[in-house]
C-alpha positions, 0 to 999 in steps of 0.5 A: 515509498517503503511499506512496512507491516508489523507483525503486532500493533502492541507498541503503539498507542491505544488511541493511534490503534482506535483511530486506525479501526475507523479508518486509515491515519496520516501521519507525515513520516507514515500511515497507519492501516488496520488489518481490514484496510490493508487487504483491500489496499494489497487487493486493489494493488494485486488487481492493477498488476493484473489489469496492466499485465492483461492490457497492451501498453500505449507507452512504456510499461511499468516494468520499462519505467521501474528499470528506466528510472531506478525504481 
């Protein structure tokens, strides 16, 4: 899934905005994060990278899977 960040949250619309600061909002084509969410999501990723480089795979590997599959 592409992830885009947008440097400013001008061109959507305030209640959009509102209901991001409660908390993520689904939509089908996307997901709108505010800031807080977004670094603890970029947090979480950051610390799963780091346990998967400090664990010895039982199988393939992210990186194996990533180049097996195209991704």
């Amino acid at each position: 899934m592409p992830v885009t960040r947008r440097k400013s949250d001008a061109e959507l619309p305030e209640s959009l905005r509102h209901d991001a600061d409660a908390g993520p909002v689904v939509m089908p084509g996307y997901t709108v994060l505010n800031r807080r969410d977004w670094e603890r999501l970029l947090d979480h990723i950051d610390g799963m990278i780091a346990w998967e480089r400090r664990n010895e795979p039982e199988g393939a590997t992210l990186d194996e899977l990533a180049e097996k599959y195209g991704l």
